[in-house]
C-alpha positions as CSV (number, residue, x, y, z in Angstrom):
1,X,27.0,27.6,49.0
2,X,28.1,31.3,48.6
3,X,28.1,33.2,51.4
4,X,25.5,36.6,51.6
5,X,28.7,38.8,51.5
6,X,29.8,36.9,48.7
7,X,26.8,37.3,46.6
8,X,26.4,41.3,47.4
9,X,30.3,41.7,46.6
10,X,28.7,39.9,42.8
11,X,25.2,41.9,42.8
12,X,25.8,45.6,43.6
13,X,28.3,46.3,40.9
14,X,26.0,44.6,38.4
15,X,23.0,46.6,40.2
16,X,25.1,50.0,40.1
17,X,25.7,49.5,36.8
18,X,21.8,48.5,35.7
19,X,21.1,51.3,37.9
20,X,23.6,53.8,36.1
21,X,22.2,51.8,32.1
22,X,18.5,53.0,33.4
23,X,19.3,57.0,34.3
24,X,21.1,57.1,30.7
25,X,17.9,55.5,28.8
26,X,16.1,57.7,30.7
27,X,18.0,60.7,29.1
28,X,19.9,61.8,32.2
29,X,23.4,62.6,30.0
30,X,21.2,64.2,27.4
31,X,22.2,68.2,29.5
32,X,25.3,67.3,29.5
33,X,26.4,65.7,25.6
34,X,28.6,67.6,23.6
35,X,27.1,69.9,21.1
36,X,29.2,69.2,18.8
37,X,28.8,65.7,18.7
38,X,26.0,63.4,17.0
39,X,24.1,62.9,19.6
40,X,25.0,66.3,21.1
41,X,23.0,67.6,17.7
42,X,19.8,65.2,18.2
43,X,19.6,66.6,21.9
44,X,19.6,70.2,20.5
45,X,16.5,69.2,17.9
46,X,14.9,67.2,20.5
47,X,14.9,70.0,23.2
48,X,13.8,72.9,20.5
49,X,10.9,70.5,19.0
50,X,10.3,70.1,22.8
51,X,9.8,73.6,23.9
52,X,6.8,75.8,23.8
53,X,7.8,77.8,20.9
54,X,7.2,74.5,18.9
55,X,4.6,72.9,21.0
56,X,2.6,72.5,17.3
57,X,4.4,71.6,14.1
58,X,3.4,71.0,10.8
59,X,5.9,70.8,8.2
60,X,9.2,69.1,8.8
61,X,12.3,68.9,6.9
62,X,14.0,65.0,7.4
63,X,17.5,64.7,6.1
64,X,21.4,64.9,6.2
65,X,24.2,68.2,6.0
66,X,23.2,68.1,2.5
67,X,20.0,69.9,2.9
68,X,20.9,71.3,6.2
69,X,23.3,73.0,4.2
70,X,21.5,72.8,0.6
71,X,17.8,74.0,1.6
72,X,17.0,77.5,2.2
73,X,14.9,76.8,5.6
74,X,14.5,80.4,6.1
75,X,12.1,80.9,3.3
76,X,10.4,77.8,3.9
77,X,10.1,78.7,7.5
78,X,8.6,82.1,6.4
79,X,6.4,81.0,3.3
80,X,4.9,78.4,5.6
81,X,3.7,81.0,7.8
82,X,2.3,82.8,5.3
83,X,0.0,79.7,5.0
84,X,-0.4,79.7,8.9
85,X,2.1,76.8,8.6
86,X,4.9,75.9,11.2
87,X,8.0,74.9,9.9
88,X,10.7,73.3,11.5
89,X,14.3,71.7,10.1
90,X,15.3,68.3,11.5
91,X,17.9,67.7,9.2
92,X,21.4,66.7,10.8
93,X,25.1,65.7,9.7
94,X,25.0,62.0,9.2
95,X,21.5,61.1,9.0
96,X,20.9,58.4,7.1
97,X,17.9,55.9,6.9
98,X,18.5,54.6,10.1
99,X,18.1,58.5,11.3
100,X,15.3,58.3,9.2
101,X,13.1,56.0,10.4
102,X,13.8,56.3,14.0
103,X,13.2,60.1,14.0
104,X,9.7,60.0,11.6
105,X,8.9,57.1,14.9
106,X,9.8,60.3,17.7
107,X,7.8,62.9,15.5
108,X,5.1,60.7,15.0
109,X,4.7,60.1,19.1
110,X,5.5,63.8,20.0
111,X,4.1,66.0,17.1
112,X,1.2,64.2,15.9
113,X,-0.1,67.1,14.4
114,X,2.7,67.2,11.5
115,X,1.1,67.2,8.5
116,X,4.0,66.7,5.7
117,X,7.1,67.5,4.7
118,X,10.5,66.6,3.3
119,X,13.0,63.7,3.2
120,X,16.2,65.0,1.8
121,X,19.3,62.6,0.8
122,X,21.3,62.0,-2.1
123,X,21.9,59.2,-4.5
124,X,24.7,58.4,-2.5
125,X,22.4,57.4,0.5
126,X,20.9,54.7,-2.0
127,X,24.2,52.1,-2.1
128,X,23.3,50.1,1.5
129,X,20.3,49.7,4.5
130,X,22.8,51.2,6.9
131,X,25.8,53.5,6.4
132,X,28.2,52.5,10.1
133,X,27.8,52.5,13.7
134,X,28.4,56.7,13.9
135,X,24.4,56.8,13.3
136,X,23.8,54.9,16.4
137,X,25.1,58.0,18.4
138,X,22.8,60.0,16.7
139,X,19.7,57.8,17.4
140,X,20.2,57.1,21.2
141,X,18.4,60.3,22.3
142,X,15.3,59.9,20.6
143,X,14.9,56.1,20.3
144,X,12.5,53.9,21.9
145,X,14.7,51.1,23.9
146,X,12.3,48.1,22.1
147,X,13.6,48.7,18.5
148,X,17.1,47.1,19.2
149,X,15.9,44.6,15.9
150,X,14.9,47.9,13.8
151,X,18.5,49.7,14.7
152,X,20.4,45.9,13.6
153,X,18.9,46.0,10.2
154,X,21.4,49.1,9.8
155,X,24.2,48.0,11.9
156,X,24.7,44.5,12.6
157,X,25.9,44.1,16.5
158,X,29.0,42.3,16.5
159,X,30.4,41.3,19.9
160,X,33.7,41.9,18.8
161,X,33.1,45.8,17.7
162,X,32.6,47.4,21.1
163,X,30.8,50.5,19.0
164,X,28.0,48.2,18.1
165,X,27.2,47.6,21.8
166,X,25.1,50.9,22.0
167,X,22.8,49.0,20.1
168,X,21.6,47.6,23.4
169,X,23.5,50.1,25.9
170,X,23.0,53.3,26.0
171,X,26.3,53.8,28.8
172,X,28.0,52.3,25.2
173,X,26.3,54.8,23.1
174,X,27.9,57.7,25.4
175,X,30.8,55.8,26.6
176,X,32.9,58.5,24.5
177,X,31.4,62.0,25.7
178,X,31.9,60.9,28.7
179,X,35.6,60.2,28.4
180,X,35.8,63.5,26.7
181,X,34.0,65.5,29.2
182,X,36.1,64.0,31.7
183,X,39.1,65.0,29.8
184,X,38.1,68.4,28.7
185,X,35.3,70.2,31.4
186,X,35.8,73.5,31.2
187,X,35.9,73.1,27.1
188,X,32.6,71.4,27.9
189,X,30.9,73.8,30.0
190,X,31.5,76.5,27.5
191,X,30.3,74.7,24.6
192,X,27.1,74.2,26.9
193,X,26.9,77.5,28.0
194,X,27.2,78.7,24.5
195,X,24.4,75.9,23.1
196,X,21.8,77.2,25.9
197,X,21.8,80.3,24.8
198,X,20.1,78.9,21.3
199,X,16.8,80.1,20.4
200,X,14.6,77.0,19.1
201,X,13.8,78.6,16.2
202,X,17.5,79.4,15.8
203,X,17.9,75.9,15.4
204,X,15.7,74.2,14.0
205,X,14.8,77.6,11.3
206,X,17.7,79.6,10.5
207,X,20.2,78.7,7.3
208,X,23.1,76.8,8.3
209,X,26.4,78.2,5.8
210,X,29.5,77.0,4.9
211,X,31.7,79.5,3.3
212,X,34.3,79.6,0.3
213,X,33.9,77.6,-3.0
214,X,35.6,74.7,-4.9
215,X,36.6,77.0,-8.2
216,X,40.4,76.7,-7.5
217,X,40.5,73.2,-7.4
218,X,37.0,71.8,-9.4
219,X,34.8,69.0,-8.3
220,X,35.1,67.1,-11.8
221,X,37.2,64.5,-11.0
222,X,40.2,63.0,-9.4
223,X,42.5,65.8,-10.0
224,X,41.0,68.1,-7.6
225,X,42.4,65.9,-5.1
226,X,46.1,66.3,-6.5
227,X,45.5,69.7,-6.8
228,X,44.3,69.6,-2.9
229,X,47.8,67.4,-2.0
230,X,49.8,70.1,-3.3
231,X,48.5,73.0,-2.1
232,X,49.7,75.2,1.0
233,X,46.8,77.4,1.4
234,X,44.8,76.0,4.8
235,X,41.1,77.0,3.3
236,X,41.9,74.4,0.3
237,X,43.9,72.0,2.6
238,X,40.9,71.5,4.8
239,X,39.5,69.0,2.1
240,X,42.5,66.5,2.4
241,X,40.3,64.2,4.6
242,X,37.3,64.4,1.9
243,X,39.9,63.5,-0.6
244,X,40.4,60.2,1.3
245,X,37.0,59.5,1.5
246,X,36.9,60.1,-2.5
247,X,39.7,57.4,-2.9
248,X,38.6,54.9,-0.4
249,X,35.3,54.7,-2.7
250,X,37.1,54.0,-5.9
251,X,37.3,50.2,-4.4
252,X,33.4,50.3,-4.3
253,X,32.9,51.5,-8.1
254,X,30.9,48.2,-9.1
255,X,28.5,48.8,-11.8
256,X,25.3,48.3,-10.8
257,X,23.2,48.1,-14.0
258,X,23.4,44.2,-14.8
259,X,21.7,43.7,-11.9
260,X,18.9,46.2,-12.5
261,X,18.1,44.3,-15.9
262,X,17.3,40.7,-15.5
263,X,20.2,39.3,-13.0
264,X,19.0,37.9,-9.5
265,X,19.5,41.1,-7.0
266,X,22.6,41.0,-4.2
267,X,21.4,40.9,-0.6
268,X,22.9,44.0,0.1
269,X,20.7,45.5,-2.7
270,X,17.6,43.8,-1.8
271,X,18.5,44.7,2.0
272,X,18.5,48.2,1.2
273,X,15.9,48.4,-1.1
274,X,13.1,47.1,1.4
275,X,14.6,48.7,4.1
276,X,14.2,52.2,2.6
277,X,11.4,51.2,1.5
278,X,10.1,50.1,4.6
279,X,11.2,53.2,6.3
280,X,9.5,55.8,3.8
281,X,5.8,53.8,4.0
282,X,5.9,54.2,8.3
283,X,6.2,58.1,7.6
284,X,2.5,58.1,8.7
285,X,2.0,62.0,7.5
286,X,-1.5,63.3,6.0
287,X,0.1,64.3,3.2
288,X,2.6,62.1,1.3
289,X,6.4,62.2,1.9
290,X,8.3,64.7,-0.4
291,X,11.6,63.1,-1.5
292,X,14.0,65.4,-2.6
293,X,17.3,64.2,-3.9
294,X,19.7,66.8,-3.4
295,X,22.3,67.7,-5.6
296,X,25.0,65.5,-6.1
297,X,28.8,67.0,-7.6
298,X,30.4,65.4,-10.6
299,X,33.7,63.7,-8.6
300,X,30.3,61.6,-7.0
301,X,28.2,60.9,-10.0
302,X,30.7,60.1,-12.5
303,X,34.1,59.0,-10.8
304,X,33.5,57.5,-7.8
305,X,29.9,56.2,-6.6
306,X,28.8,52.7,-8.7
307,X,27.8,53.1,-12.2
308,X,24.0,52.8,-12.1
309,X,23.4,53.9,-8.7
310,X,21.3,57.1,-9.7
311,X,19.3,54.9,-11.6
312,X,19.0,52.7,-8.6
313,X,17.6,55.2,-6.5
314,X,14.8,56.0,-8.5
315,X,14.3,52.5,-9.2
316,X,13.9,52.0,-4.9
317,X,11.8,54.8,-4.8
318,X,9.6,54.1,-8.2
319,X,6.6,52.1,-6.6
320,X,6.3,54.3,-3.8
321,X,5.6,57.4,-6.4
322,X,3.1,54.9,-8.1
323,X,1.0,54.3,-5.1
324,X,1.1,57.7,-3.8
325,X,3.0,57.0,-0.8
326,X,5.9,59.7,-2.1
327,X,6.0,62.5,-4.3
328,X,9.8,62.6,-5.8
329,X,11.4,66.2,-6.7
330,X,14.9,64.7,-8.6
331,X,17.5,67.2,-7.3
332,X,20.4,65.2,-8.2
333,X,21.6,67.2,-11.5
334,X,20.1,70.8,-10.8
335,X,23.3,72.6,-10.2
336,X,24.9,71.0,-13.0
337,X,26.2,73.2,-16.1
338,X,27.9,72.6,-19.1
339,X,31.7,74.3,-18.5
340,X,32.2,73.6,-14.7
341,X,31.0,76.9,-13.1
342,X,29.1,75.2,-10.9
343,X,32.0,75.0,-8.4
344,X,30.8,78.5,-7.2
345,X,27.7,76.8,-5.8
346,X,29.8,74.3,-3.6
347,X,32.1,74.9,-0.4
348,X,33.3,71.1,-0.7
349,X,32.6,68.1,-2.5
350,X,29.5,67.4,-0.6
351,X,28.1,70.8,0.5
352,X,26.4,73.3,-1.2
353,X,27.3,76.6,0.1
354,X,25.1,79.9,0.4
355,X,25.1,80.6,-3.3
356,X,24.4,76.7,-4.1
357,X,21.6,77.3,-1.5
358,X,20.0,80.2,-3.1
359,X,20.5,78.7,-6.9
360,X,18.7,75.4,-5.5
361,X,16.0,77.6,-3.9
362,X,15.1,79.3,-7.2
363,X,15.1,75.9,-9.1
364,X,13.2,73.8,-5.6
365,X,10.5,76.0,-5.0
366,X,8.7,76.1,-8.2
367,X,8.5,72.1,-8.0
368,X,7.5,71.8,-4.0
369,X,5.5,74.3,-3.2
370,X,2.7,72.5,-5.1
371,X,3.0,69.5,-3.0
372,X,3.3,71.4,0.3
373,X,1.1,74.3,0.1
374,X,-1.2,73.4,-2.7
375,X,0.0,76.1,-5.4
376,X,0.3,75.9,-8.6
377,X,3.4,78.2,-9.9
378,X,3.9,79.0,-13.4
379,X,7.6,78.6,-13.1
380,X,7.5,74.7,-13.0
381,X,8.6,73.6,-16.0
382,X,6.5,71.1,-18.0
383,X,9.4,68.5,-18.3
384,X,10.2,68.9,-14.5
385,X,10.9,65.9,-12.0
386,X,8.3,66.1,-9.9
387,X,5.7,62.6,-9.9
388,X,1.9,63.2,-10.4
C-alpha cells in the first residue's frame, strides 16, 4: 500500500495543475493575452461590450476581417443613433461558424436586450462545419466550459494534435501566449499598455483600414500571383503568403453542382449544412438575422474555391429565408465590374480597403436599412437581393 508521502508526491502536481486549469477558465490570463493574438482580439470585444459605455446594446455586427474591414461601422454606428439605437461591431479575423455560434450564446447571456443585427461571411465560409483549430483560440474567452460537444462539431479533438486539446483545456488554449510572453515581456507590456488605452467605442465602432490596392497586380486569376513572385517592391511582396493560400486551394477545386441536383449529399456537406444551419436558428434576436454575404474577388469565385459553391451557400441558407428565420442581402458580386477596375476597391485578395468600404456602403445601405431600421429607401433597386 502506498505510503501518504507517496500519494501527496502523485496528488499535488495533479491538484496544482487542476488548480492552475480552474484560474484560466475563470479568465485569469484574459489581462494579460496578447492583443494581437485571437484570443487577445475576443478579450478586447469582450471587455468593451463589458464596460459601462455598452452596458445596453442593440444592434450587433457578427462576422470575420471581411466586414471588419468591408462594412462601414461608423455610419452604422451613427445612423443607429439617429434611431436611438446602439450599435456595436463584433466582427473579428477568423471568425467562422464556430465563432458564430459561440459568440450569438455570450451575447445572448450578457446583452439580452440586442435586438438584431448582422452576420457577415463570404461564400467561402460555406465549403465545411469548421474551418481549423486557430478558432478555438478565439472562442476560449467567451465560451461556456459545457459546450466541449458544440466546439467538436467544428474541430474534431484528436489526441494526437496537441492544438485540439484546448477543446477541453483552457492552459492548452493559452499554452502559446504564455510561451510568448515569457519569451518577449517587455514587447508584451507595451502592446498592453498600448491596448488599455482603447476607448470601447474605439473598438468595437470605429472603421478598421487597410491601405494600398491590388491594381498592379489584379485579382483575376492566377497570374497575379506570378506577378507577386517576381516583384521587389515590399507593399506587393506582402501578399506572397496569400498567394500560397491561393495555390494550396487549387487541390480543393471539386465541383460541387452534381451533388446539388439529384446525387446523395457528402457528409462533409451535410455536416456543414446543418451545422450552419443550426447555428443561424439559436441567434435568438427579436428581429431576424441579416445575412450579408460580403464580396468575394474573382481569383476566389472563378479560379480557386469549388465550382458551385456560391450556389451552395444560398442553397444552406434558402429555408431559413423561407421561414423568416433570416433575411439574406447577396453581397458576393457587388464590387464586381466589367474591365477589372475593381482592384481599386481591394487591399488584398480578401480585403476590401477604404474605397471598397465606402463603394459597398453606397450599394449595402439601400438594401439593410429596411430590415434594421424599418425604412423604406427609394434607392433599392427592384431586382435587388434582399428576401421578403
Amino acid at each position: 500500500m502506498p505510503s501518504l508521502r507517496t500519494l501527496l508526491k502523485f496528488l499535488l502536481p495533479l491538484l496544482l495543475v487542476l488548480l492552475v486549469e480552474g484560474l484560466f477558465r475563470l479568465g485569469v490570463w484574459e489581462p494579460l493575452a496578447n492583443p494581437s493574438s485571437h484570443a487577445g482580439a475576443s478579450v478586447q470585444l469582450k471587455r468593451a461590450l463589458s464596460s459601462e459605455a455598452f452596458k445596453r446594446v442593440d444592434l450587433v455586427t457578427l462576422g470575420s476581417s471581411r466586414p471588419e474591414f468591408g462594412i462601414d461601422h461608423e455610419q452604422l454606428a451613427a445612423d443607429a443613433a439617429k434611431h436611438g439605437l446602439i450599435y456595436a461591431n463584433a466582427s473579428m479575423p477568423g471568425t467562422h461558424w464556430m465563432t458564430v455560434g459561440v459568440l450569438g450564446h455570450w451575447l445572448q447571456a450578457q446583452h439580452p436586450e440586442i435586438r438584431g443585427g448582422i452576420v457577415a461571411l463570404s461564400i467561402q465560409d460555406f465549403s465545411y462545419a469548421g474551418n481549423g483549430d486557430y478558432e478555438l483560440g478565439i472562442v476560449t474567452p467567451l465560451r461556456s466550459w459545457q459546450d466541449a460537444a458544440e466546439l467538436e462539431r467544428s474541430v474534431a479533438f484528436n489526441w494526437h494534435d496537441i492544438d485540439t486539446y484546448a477543446i477541453h483545456s483552457a492552459l492548452f488554449a493559452y499554452r502559446e501566449d504564455v510561451q510568448n510572453l515569457l519569451r518577449h515581456p517587455k514587447q508584451r507590456r507595451k502592446s498592453l499598455r498600448l491596448m488599455n488605452r482603447r476607448e470601447p467605442a474605439t473598438i468595437v465602432q470605429d472603421n478598421a483600414v487597410l491601405e494600398g490596392d491590388m491594381c498592379a497586380v489584379g485579382l483575376s486569376d492566377m497570374s497575379a500571383c506570378d506577378l507577386i513572385d517576381r516583384s521587389s517592391d515590399p507593399a506587393i511582396r506582402r501578399l506572397a503568403g496569400q498567394c500560397r493560400q491561393l495555390r494550396a486551394s487549387s487541390g480543393n477545386r471539386q465541383d460541387l453542382r452534381p451533388h446539388m441536383h439529384g446525387r446523395e449529399l457528402p457528409a462533409y456537406m451535410r455536416k456543414a449544412r446543418d451545422s450552419i444551419r443550426e447555428r443561424l436558428r439559436a441567434l435568438d434576436w427579436p428581429m431576424p438575422p441579416v445575412i450579408v454575404l460580403m464580396p468575394t474577388t474573382d481569383i476566389w469565385k472563378h479560379d480557386r474555391l469549388p465550382g458551385g459553391l456560391h450556389d451552395w451557400a444560398l442553397e444552406i441558407l434558402r429555408p431559413l429565408v423561407d421561414d423568416g428565420t433570416i433575411r439574406l442581402i447577396d453581397g458576393t458580386d457587388a464590387l464586381d465590374d466589367d474591365d477589372g477596375s475593381n482592384c481599386r476597391y481591394f487591399a488584398d485578395f480578401y480585403h476590401q480597403n477604404a474605397a471598397g468600404r465606402e463603394a459597398f456602403a453606397e450599394w449595402l445601405v439601400p438594401r439593410l436599412y429596411p430590415h434594421l431600421f424599418g425604412e423604406q429607401t427609394p434607392t433599392a433597386s427592384a431586382d435587388d437581393p434582399v428576401s421578403p
